[in-house]
N, C-alpha and C positions, 0 to 999 in steps of 0.2 A: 667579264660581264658586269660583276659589280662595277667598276671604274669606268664602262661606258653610261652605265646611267648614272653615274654620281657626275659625269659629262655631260649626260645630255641636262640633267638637270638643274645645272649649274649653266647651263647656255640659255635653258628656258624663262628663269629670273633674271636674265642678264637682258633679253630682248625686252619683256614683259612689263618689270617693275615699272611705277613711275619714278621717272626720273625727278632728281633736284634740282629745278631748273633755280639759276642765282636770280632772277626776277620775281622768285617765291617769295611771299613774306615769311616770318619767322613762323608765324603761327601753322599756315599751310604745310610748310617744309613737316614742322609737328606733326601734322596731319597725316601728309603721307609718308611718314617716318614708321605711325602707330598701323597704318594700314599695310604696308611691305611685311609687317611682324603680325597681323591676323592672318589666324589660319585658314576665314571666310575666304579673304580675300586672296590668299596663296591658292586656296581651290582654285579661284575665279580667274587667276591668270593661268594655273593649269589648262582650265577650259578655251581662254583667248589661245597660247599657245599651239593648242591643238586643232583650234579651228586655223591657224596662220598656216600650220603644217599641213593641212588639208588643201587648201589653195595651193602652197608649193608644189605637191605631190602633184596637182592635176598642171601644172607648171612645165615638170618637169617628164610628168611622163609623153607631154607633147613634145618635147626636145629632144627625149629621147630616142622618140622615134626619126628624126631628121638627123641626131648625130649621135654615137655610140658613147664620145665621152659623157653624156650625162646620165648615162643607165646607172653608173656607181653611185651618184650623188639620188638619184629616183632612189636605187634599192636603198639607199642610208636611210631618205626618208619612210619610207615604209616601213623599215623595221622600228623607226621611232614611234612612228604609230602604231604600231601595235603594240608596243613598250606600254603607250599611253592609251591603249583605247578605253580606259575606264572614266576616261576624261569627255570623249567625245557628245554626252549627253549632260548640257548642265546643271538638269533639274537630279541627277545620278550623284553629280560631284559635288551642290554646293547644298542640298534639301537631305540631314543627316537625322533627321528626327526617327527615332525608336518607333516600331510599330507595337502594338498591343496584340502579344501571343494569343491564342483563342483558350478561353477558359476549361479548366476539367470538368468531364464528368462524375459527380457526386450519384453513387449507388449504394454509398454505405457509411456507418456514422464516422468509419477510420479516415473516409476521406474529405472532413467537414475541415480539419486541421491543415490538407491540402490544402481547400478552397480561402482558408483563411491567411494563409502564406500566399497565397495568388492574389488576393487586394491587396496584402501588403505592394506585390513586385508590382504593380498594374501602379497603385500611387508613386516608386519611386520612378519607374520610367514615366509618367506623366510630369512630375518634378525635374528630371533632368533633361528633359523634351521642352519643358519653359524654360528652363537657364540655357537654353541650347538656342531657344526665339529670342529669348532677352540678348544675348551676347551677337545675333547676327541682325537685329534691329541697332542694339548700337552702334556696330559698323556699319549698318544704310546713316544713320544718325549721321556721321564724322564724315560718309562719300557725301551727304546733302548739303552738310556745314563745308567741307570743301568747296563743293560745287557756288554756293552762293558768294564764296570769298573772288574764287578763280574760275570765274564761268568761258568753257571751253568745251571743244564738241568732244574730247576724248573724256573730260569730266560727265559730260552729259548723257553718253552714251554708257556710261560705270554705271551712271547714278537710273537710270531706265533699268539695265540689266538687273540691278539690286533691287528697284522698286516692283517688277514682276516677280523676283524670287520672293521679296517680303509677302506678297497676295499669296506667293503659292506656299511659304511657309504658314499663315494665317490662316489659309483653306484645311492645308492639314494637319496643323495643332486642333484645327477645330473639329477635325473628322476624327483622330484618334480619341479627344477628349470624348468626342457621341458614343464613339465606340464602347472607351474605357466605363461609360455610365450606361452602357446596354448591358455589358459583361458583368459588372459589379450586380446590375439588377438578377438579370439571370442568374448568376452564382449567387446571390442571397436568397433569390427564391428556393433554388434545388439545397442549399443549405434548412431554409425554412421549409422545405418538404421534408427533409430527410429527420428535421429534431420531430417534426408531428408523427413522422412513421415509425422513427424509436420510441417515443412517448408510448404509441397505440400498440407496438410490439412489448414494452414491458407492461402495458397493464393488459394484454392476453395472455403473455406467459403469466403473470400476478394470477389473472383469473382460472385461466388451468390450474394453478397452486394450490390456491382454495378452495376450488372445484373437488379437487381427489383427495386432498384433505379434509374436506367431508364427506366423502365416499370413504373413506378410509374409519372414519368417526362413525359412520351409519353401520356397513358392514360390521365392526368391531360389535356391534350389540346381537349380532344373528349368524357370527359363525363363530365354532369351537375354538377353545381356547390353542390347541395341536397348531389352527390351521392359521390362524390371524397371522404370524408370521409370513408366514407364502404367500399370504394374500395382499399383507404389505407389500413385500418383491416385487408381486407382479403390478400392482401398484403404480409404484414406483417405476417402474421401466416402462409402463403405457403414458405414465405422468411423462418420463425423459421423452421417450420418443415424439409424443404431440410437440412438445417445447421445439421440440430440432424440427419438427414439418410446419410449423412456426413460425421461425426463422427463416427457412431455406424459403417460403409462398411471399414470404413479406419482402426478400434481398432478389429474389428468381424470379423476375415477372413469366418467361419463356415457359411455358408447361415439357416442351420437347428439349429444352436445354435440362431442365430437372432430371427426366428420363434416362437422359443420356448422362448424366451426372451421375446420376447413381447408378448406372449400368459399369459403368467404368472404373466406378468407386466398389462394386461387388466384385467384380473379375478382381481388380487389385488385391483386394482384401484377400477374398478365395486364394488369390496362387503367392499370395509374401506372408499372409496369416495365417494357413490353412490350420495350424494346431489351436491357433485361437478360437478362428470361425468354429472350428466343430466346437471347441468347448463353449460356444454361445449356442448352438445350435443344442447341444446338448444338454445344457440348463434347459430350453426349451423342451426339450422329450422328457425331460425330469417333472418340471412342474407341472407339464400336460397330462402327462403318463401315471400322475400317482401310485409308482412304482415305490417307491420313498419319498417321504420329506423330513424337516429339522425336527428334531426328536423322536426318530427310528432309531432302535439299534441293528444295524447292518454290518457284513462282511465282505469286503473286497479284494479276491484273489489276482494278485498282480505277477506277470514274468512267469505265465506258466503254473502258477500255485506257487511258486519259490517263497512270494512276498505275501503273509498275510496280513489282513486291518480288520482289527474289529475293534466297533466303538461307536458311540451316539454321535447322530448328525447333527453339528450345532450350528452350521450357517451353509446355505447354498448360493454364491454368486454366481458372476457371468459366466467364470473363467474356472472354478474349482467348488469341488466340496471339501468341507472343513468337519473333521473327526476327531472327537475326544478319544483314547481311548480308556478302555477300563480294561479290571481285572478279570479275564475269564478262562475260559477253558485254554483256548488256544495261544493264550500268554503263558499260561501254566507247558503246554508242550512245546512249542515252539520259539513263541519274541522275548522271553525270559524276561521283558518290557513293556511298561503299562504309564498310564498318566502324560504321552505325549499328544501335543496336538497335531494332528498328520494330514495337511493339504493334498488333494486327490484333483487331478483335472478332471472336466465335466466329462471330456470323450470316453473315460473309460471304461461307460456304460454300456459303448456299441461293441468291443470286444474284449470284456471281461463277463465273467461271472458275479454277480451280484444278488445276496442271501439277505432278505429284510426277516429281520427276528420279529417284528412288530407290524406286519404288514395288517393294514383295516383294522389296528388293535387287538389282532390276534394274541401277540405276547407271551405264547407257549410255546416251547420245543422239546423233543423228543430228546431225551437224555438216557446213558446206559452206563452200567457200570457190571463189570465182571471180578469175577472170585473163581478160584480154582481149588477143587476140594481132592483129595484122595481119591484114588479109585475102590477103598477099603470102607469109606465113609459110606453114612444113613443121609444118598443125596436129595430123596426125595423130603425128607426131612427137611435138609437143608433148602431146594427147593419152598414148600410151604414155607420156609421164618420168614426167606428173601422176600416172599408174595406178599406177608403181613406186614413187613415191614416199610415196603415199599407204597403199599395201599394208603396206608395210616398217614403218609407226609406226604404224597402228591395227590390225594381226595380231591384240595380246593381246586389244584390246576387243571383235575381231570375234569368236573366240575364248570371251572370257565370254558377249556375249550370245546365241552359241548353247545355251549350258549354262542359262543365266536363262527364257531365252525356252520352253526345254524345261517348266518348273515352271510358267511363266505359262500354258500351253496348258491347262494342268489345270484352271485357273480361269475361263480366258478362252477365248472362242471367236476366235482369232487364225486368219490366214492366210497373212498374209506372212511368211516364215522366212528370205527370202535377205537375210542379215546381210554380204556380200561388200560392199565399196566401188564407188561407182559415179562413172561419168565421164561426164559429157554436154554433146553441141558444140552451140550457140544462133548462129544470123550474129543480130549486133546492130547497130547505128547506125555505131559506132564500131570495130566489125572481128569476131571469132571469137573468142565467149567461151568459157572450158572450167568448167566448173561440177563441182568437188569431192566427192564427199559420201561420207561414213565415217563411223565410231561410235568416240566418243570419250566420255572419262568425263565425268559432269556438271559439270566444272572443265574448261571447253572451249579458256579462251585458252592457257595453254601450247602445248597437241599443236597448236594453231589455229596460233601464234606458229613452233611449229618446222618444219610444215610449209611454211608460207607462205615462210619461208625458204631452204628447199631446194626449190622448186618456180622461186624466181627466181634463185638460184645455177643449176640446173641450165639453163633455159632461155638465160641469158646467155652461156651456154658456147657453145651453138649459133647457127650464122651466120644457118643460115634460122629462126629465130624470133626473133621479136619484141614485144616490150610494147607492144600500142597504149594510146597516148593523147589525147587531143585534139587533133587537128591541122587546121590550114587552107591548102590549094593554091591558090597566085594565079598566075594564064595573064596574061601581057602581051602582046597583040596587036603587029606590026609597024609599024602603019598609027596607033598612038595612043602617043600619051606619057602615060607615068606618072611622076608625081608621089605620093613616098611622103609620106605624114603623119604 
C-alpha cells in the first residue's frame, strides 16, 4: 500500500507540474521552479489532479460498460480516488487557516489563569494564521508576476484559481480575527466579573471577621469568666461556617445544585467519617447540653470501667476533649499516674459514663474513709472523735453545698438535702468498722490525708480503743505438745 501511493503520487506531479518549456525565459523557468517547491501550490495540483481523475472515472466507467477490459483500469481509478478524496474540495485543500477554539468558561478565580493562557493561544494562532496569508499571497504574487511575463490560458486559469482563494483566504483571516476580538472581549469581561466577585467576596468574609470579633469583644464584658471560652468556640465555628456559605452563594449560583451538594457531601461524610461526624455531633451535645465545659473536673470511664480519666477539662474541639490530669483519689488506687495530657474523642459521651465533679459550680463530693477498731474496743467512743473530727474540717464544704445545692433544686428535681457528715458502725470479719463520710472539695486527698490523721492521733490516745488488724489466736491444749515451725 505504501508504494502504491508513493506511485500514484509520484504519477500525480509528473502529469500536473508545470513544465519547463525551453521557450521560457530564465526568469520564468525561476518562477515556476519556486512554485513546483510551494506547498500552496503542491495542494493545488493535488486539487487539479483530482479533478482530472474525476473526469477519467466518468470516462471510464462508460467504457466499461461496452467492454470488460476497462473495468480494471475504472476500479484503479476509483481506488485512487478515494486515496485522494481529501483533495476533491479546493477550498478543504488549499484554505489551512487555524480556527479560534471557543473560549472557557470562568466560574472561579483558579480559572482567571485559564482564561489568561487562552489569549495568550488565541494571539499565537492569529500570528501564525497571518504568516500562513502572507506566504500564500506571495505565491498569488510569483503565479501573477508569472502570468504578466508568460500570458497563457493555463497561466491564466492558475492565476483566477489563486485569485478566488486569496478573497476566500481574506474573508476568513478576517472572520477569525472578529471572532478572535469577540472571544478576547468576552473572556475579559468574565475575567473582569470574576476579580469584582472575589473583591466583594473577601470584603464579606472581612466583614463577618469583624463582625464576630466584636460580638466576641461585647460578649467578653456580660459573660462569666468559666464561660468566655465556650463562648469563643462557638464563636468561632458560627464565624467558619458563614465564611463557607459565603463562598459556596457567591461560586453556586443553582440553589438545587447547593442542595444536592451537600446532600451528597453528608451521606459521604456519614458512611467514610462516621467516627468523625459523631465526634462533631458530639462537641455539639457538649456545648448545648451544659453537661460539662473547659474547666470541670470530670471522670470518664472507658472499656467497660477497665480505663479510668480523671482531670480538668482544658480544651473542647471538634473531634476531642482534652484532659489534664491531676493527683486524686483514683490515681492513688488505680493509674499509679497523674500529670498527663489525655485526648478523649467527643463520642464518648453517647456511651460512656460521664461524672462532672463541678457541675453548675457545685465543687463538692461526698468522700468516706474507714477504720476498723477491735471488737474489745469503747466503739461508741470511737464513733463520737470520728464525728468531731470529721465536722471540724468539712464545716466550710458542708456549708457551700448547702448554698449550691439550693440553685441545683431549681433545675433538678433533688431530694436529699441533709449535707451533715455521717458516721456508720458495720461488725466485719476483722472487728468494728466506723465508716466516714463528708463533703469535701473535688481535690479529695488532702482533707482525705488530714483527716485520716487526726482520726488515728486521736484514737491512740485512748486505752480503750484500738486499730484492728489481722490477727491469728493459737490455744495449746495441756494434753499435746507443740512444736513451733
Amino acid at each position: 500500500m505504501k508504494y502504491l501511493i508513493l506511485f500514484l503520487f509520484t504519477l500525480l506531479f509528473a502529469n500536473v507540474n508545470l513544465s519547463l518549456d525551453k521557450n521560457l525565459s530564465n526568469q520564468e523557468k525561476q518562477i515556476i521552479k519556486q512554485l513546483n517547491e510551494n506547498q500552496f501550490f503542491l495542494n493545488y495540483q493535488s486539487y487539479l489532479h483530482y479533478q482530472k481523475l474525476l473526469k477519467e472515472l466518468k470516462k471510464y466507467k462508460y467504457l466499461s460498460r461496452r467492454n470488460h477490459k476497462y473495468i480494471e483500469k475504472y476500479n484503479s481509478i476509483k481506488t485512487e480516488l478515494e486515496l485522494l478524496k481529501e483533495n476533491q474540495n479546493i477550498f478543504k485543500t488549499m484554505v489551512k487557516l487555524k480556527d479560534i477554539p471557543p473560549p472557557p468558561n470562568i466560574s472561579n478565580p483558579f480559572q482567571i489563569i485559564n482564561a489568561l493562557n487562552y489569549e495568550k493561544e488565541i494571539n499565537s494562532i492569529l500570528k501564525e494564521d497571518q504568516n500562513i496569508f502572507k506566504n500564500f499571497k506571495n505565491t498569488y504574487l510569483k503565479i501573477e508576476q508569472l502570468y504578466k511575463l508568460h500570458k497563457n490560458k493555463t497561466f491564466e486559469k492558475i492565476l483566477n484559481d489563486f485569485n478566488v482563494l486569496l478573497n476566500v483566504y481574506k474573508t476568513k483571516l478576517e472572520t477569525i480575527k472578529n471572532k478572535a476580538d469577540i472571544y478576547k472581549k468576552q473572556v475579559n469581561s468574565q475575567i473582569e466579573k470574576e476579580i469584582y466577585k472575589l473583591i466583594y467576596l473577601i470584603i464579606s468574609i472581612i466583614i463577618s471577621i469583624v463582625f464576630f470579633t466584636i460580638l466576641k469583644f461585647i460578649i467578653k464584658k456580660y459573660v462569666k469568666d468559666e464561660s468566655i471560652y465556650i463562648t469563643n468556640k462557638i464563636i468561632n465555628f458560627i464565624n467558619l461556617t458563614v465564611i463557607i456559605l459565603i463562598i459556596m452563594f457567591f461560586y453556586i449560583n443553582n440553589s438545587t445544585y447547593i442542595i444536592t451538594i451537600l446532600g451528597f457531601a453528608s451521606a459521604g461524610i456519614a458512611i467514610a467519617m462516621k467516627d468523625w461526624f459523631m465526634n462533631m455531633f458530639g462537641w455539639v451535645v457538649i456545648m448545648t447540653s451544659g453537661n460539662f465545659k473547659v474547666g470541670d473536673r470530670i471522670k470518664i470511664l472507658l472499656q467497660n470501667g477497665n480505663v479510668k480519666i480523671v482531670g480538668d477539662v482544658i480544651d473542647i474541639t471538634l473531634t476531642r476533649i482534652v484532659i489534664y490530669e491531676d493527683v486524686t483519689l483514683t490515681t492513688y488506687l488505680y493509674n499509679k499516674r497523674a500529670g498527663r495530657i489525655v485526648f478523649v474523642p467527643n463520642n464518648v459521651i453517647f456511651n460512656n459514663p460521664i461524672f462532672n465533679y463541678t457541675h453548675h459550680g457545685l465543687s463538692t463530693v461526698w468522700d468516706g474513709i474507714d477504720i476498723t477498731i477491735t471488737f474489745d474496743s469503747n466503739y461508741k467512743k470511737a464513733v463520737y472523735l470520728a464525728k468531731e473530727i470529721v465536722n471540724k474540717y468539712s464545716k466550710g464544704y458542708t456549708d457551700i453545698t448547702k448554698r449550691r445545692l439550693k440553685k441545683l433544686k431549681s433545675l433538678y428535681h433533688i431530694k436529699t438535702s441533709n449535707v451533715e457528715p455521717r458516721i456508720y458502725t458495720f461488725i466485719e470479719e476483722n472487728g468494728i468498722r466506723i465508716s466516714c463520710w463528708y463533703l469535701n472539695n473535688y481535690a479529695t486527698l488532702n482533707l482525705r490525708s488530714t483527716i485520716s490523721a487526726e482520726i488515728l492521733e486521736a484514737f491512740k490516745k485512748e486505752d480503750d480503743i484500738k486499730i484492728a488488724y489481722p490477727t491469728y489466736t493459737i490455744i495449746k491444749r495441756e494434753d499435746e505438745k507443740f512444736n513451733e515451725t
